[in-house]
Structure formats: structure tokens, C-alpha cells
C-alpha positions, 0 to 999 in steps of 0.5 A: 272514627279518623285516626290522623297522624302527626309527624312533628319536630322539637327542641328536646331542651324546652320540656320536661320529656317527651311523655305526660306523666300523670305525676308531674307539676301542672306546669312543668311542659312535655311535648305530647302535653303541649301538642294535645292542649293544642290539639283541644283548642284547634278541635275544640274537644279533649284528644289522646295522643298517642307518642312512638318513642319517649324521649327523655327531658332535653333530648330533640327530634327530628322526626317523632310520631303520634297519633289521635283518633278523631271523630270528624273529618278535618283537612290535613294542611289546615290541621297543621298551619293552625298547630304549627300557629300555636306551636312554632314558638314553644319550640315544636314544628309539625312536619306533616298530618295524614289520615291513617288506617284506624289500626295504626298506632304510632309506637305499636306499629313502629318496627324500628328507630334511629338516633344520632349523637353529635360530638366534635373535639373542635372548640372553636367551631363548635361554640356556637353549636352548643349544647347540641354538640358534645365536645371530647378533648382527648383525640380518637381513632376513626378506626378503632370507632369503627370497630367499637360501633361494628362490636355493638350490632346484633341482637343481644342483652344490653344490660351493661348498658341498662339501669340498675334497678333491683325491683325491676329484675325481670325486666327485658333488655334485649334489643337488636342493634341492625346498623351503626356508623358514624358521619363526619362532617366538617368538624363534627362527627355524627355517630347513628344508632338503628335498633328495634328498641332503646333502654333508657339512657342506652345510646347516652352510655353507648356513645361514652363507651364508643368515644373511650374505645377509640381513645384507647381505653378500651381492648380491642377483643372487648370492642369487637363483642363486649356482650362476652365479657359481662360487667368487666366492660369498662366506661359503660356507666356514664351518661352522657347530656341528652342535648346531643341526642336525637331521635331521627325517625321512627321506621313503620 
């Protein structure tokens, strides 16, 4: 048995999600769908792919991974040119196939991730970046950012950055945040997030919080570690559009 990876790129706008749910319409097109319906044509035999992380409708990447178990051997390039063919058009890219050992796993064997958000107070530049650019009006503090992101490193329980959800009271929201920052770039500001594991809707809330910080909205002794001060951290329950947001890659 060939287990193959595939490492793809997509506009995160063009689908319903990353994952395939069981439970949505036929026609309502996520990227793992639409790469195995590829897949079933291309080996002319039914795959399952198997994806690292489940982005959320509207959210894009620049690097994702799945990987497929295969029982003949087939050759990398001629695999990719022929997805990419059926692909590029629906708005997905595959970057490259390669044979893995057949215990790979592509969210198993993932140690961690990195997002990137952009935003810009530029109207004028950023019009025709948009809706991956999202625009803030009031003027921030690049130092104070520093601190709001500084304050998120570590491991700790991001529950005031979670859902609620009462019938999932056991749920585990622990994550380590390793390194944080931003990037500024001409009229936009790139603000990146590597951690082991991600909550749902997490870095969307993280980035209100982080822009309000640096407007001054936020005391400073709660940016330095808002983890002490339990549900009084203002500006952590909006979420903001998932267009912005990024899945820059995966670290195996």
C-alpha cells in the first residue's frame, strides 16, 4: 500500500469549509470534496483523504495537507499536473505529491500550525485587496500590539476565547501558543499565530482582542497575561471574517 501526500493551496471563499460533512447538501462544495472527487477520476477508484487542519468556510490556505493511501504506485508530477488540470479553476492549486511512509498521517502526525490574519487602516490600498484584507478605523499602537500578542504566548486554557457550549463542558482548551508577531508591510500588517492546536473561531477572536489592545481599550496588566483574569477580558467574544485568515502551514 503507497500512502501519498498532497500539499495544496485554496481560496478559502469558494467552499463550504474545509472538511466534508456527512450532513451537508450534495452541492454545497468543500475543498477535501472536491480534491477526492478529483482524486476518483484522475485513479479512477474511490479515496479517502485524510486533511491536518479544518478550516472554516471562507478561510484560505497557503499551505494545507492531506494524505491518501493508494494501492499502485503512480508518479508524483503526473498526479499533480493532472489535479491541478481539474482544479485550478475551482480555486484550489496542488503544490506538490510525494510518497510518504505509510504511518504518516497528515493531522496525526502534525506538531504544529501557523495562521496569519491581515488587516490594514489604509482605505485606499486596500480596496482592491479586499475581502482578504480586514480594515480597523481607529489608529493602533505597534507597541502596545507587541505586548497584547507577547501576553498570548504559552501554554494555557483559551476558553475566553472558545464557544460556549454547555453540552460540551469537558471539552479541552488547552493549546500553547509558541511565538506570535506581526509583519508590516507597506500598508498592511500581517499579525501570525504558531501553536500546537487552534479552537474554533480562536485566532478570529484573538486578533479583535489584539487590535482593541493597541487601540487602548484594553489595560495593559490584562494584555500582559489576560489568562489571570478569567471572563473579565473585555473584546474577546467577536469574530471577526474569516477571509482575512490564513492557514500558512502545517509543521510535521
Amino acid at each position: 500500500m503507497h500512502n501519498y501526500l498532497l500539499r495544496i493551496q485554496y481560496i478559502g471563499r469558494n467552499f463550504s469549509g474545509f472538511q466534508k460533512q456527512s450532513n451537508h447538501p450534495e452541492d454545497e462544495k468543500t475543498v477535501q470534496g472536491e480534491i477526492e472527487k478529483v482524486l476518483r477520476t484522475v485513479l479512477r477508484e474511490q479515496v479517502n483523504t485524510y486533511g491536518a487542519a479544518r478550516t472554516d468556510a471562507g478561510v484560505n490556505a497557503l499551505n494545507q495537507y492531506l494524505n491518501f493511501y493508494y494501492s499502485e504506485s503512480v508518479d508524483p508530477d503526473w498526479l499533480k499536473n493532472k489535479m491541478n488540470h481539474l482544479l485550478f479553476d475551482k480555486g484550489i492549486f496542488v503544490k506538490e505529491v510525494k510518497e510518504v511512509p505509510e504511518t504518516f498521517h497528515a493531522r496525526k502526525s502534525a506538531k504544529s500550525k501557523v495562521y496569519a490574519y491581515i488587516v490594514s487602516s489604509d482605505l485606499e490600498k486596500s480596496m482592491f485587496l479586499m475581502p482578504y484584507v480586514y480594515i480597523y478605523r481607529e489608529p493602533i499602537d505597534m507597541n502596545m500590539l507587541k505586548i497584547a500578542l507577547d501576553g498570548l504566548k504559552g501554554k494555557h486554557d483559551f476558553s475566553i476565547f472558545a464557544n460556549f457550549d454547555k453540552s460540551k463542558k469537558d471539552r479541552n482548551n488547552i493549546c500553547e501558543i509558541f511565538d506570535t508577531g506581526f509583519i508590516v508591510k507597506d500598508s498592511i500588517i500581517i499579525l501570525y499565530f504558531h501553536g500546537d492546536r487552534f479552537l474554533y473561531h480562536m485566532v478570529r477572536r484573538m486578533v479583535y482582542y489584539v487590535l482593541k489592545g493597541a487601540q487602548g481599550y484594553i489595560d495593559t496588566r490584562i494584555l500582559l497575561n489576560p489568562f489571570a483574569f478569567g471572563n473579565k477580558v473585555p473584546f474577546t467574544r467577536q469574530v471577526l471574517p474569516p477571509e482575512p485568515l490564513f492557514l500558512v502551514n502545517v509543521i510535521y
